[in-house]
C-alpha positions in Angstrom: 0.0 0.0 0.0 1.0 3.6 -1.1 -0.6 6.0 1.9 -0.7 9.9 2.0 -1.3 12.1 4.6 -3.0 15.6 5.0 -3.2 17.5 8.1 -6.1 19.8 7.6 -6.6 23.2 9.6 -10.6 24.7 9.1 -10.7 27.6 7.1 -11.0 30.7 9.0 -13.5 31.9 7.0 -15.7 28.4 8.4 -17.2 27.2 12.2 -15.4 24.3 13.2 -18.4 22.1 12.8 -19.5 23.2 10.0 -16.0 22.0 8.2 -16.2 18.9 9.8 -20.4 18.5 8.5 -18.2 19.3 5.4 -15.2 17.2 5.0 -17.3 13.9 6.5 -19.9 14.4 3.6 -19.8 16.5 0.5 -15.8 16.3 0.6 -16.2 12.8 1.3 -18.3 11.4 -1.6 -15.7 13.4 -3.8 -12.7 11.4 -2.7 -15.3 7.8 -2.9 -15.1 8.8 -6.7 -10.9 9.4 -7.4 -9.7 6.3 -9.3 -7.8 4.1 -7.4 -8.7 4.8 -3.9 -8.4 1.8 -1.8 -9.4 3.3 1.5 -9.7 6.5 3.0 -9.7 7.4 6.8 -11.1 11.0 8.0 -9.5 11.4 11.7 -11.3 14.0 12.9 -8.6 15.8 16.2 -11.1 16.0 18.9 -9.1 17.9 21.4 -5.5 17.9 22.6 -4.7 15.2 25.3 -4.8 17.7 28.0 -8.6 19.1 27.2 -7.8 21.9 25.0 -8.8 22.8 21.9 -7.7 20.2 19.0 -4.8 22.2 17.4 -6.1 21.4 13.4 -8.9 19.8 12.2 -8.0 16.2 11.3 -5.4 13.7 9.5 -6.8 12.5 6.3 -5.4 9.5 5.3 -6.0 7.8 1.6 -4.3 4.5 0.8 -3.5 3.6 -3.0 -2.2 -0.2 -4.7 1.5 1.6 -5.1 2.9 4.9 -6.0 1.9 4.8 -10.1 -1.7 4.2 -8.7 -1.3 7.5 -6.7 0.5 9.4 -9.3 -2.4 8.4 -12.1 -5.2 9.3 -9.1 -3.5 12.6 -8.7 -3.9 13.6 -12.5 -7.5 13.0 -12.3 -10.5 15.4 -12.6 -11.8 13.7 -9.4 -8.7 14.6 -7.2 -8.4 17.8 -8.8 -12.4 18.1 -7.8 -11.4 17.0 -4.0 -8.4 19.5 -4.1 -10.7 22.4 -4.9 -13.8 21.6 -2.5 -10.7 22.2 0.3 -11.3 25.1 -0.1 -14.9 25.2 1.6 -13.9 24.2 4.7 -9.7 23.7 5.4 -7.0 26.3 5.2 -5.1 25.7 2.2 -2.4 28.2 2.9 -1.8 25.4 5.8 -1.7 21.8 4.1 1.1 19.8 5.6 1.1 16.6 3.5 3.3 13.1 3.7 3.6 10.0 2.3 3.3 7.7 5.1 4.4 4.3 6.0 2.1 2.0 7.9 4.3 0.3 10.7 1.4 -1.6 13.2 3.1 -1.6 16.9 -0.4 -3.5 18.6 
């Protein structure tokens, strides 16, 4: 499995809720439609460990067969479509983004 990772920060223009109510529906049937998928994980940040407010909005993590998969899903009109709805509810000015690699410790 290829993964990639997005940090997402809400938009300041958007309540936090409302971007979540965002990026767990509209956003979400966007990204159930980019060839190539194999999973996709919204982690919504709840709040940090010691009560406060959750300092971004979530991880998103999409899984992909290999990298070619990923590179051919990142020409398509549907993640082009996903990169622009960001911009209803996450900060693109802040979009730290990684590939990742899966290590299970439990």
């Amino acid at each position: 499995m290829f993964t990639v990772m997005f940090v997402l920060y809400e938009s300041p223009s958007i309540d936090r809720e409302k971007a979540l109510a965002r990026w767990r529906t509209a956003h979400a049937e966007i990204v159930r439609s980019i060839p190539g998928v194999r999973s996709c994980v919204q982690n919504a940040a709840l709040r940090s460990p010691d009560g406060l407010p959750a300092p971004f909005l979530g991880i998103d993590e999409r899984a992909f067969d290999d990298e070619e998969a990923f590179g051919a899903a990142s020409l398509s009109a549907e993640f082009a479509a996903a990169m622009k709805d960001l911009r209803n509810f996450a900060d693109l000015e802040e979009l730290p983004t990684a590939v990742a690699e899966p290590f299970a410790v439990v």
